[in-house]
Structures are given as structure tokens and as C-alpha cells.
C-alpha positions in Angstrom: 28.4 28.8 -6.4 29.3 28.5 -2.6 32.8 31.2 -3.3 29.5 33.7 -4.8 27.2 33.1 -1.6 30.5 33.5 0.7 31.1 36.3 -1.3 28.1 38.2 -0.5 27.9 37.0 3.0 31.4 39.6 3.5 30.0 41.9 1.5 26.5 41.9 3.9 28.7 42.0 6.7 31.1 44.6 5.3 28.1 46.7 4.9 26.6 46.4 8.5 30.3 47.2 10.0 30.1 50.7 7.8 26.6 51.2 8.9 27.9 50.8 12.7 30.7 52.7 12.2 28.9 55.4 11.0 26.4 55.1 13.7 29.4 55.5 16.3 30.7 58.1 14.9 28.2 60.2 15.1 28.2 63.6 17.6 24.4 64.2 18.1 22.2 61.5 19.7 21.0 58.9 17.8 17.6 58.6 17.2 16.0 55.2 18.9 15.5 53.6 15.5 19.5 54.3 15.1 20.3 53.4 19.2 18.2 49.6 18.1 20.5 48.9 15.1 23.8 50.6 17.1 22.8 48.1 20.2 22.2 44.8 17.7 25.2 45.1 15.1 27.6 45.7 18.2 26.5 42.7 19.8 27.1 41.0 16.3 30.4 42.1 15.6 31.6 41.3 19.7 29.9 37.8 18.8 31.6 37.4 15.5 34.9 38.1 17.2 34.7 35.7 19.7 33.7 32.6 17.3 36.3 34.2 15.1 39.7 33.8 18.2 37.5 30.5 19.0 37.8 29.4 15.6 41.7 30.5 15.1 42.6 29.0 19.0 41.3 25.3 17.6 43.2 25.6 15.1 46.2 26.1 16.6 45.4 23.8 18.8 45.5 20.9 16.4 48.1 22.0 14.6 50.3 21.6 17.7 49.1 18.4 18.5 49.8 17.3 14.7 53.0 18.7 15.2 54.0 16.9 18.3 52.8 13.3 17.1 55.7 14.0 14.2 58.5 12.1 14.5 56.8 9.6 17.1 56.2 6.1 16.4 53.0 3.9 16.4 53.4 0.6 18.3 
């Protein structure tokens, strides 16, 4: 049940990050309607990366302080 709503959670996202693409790619102007959801998914996807290297530097982080209590003894 949780792998299904994770699942569809990508697939939302997925979808948005085509819609923005397309939406950058574009030559004319955008029309304000399309300038709104260009403005909001951008901030999304700059957010999204920053939890996402937040997320992976903790990570790292604890694995090297696991790594450097190895081989050290308790008292």
C-alpha cells in the first residue's frame, strides 16, 4: 500500500517536471496562466533539490561517524 502511494507520488512529480520542461522550452511567450505554473513548479523542483543534497549530506554524515566509532572500544 505505501510502495502504490510512493508510486504515484513519482509519477505526480514526473508529470509536473514534463509539464515544466515543456513550459521552458517553449520560443513564444507564455501566456500568464502558463508564466504562474512556470514560476511555482520551478520553485518546487529548486526546493526538492535542496531537501534532496540535504537529505543525501545527513546521510553521509552518519555514515562516517558509524564508520569511525568501528574498531573503537566502549569503556
Amino acid at each position: 500500500m505505501e510502495l502504490k502511494k510512493e508510486d504515484l507520488i513519482s509519477k505526480e512529480r514526473l508529470s509536473k517536471l514534463a509539464i515544466l520542461d515543456t513550459l521552458l522550452a517553449k520560443k513564444e511567450p507564455l501566456t500568464e496562466a502558463e508564466d504562474v505554473i512556470e514560476l511555482k513548479w520551478a520553485d518546487i523542483a529548486t526546493a526538492s533539490h535542496h531537501l534532496l543534497r540535504t537529505m543525501v549530506t545527513t546521510l553521509v554524515r552518519r555514515a562516517q561517524r558509524k564508520t569511525s566509532f568501528v574498531g573503537t572500544k566502549r569503556s
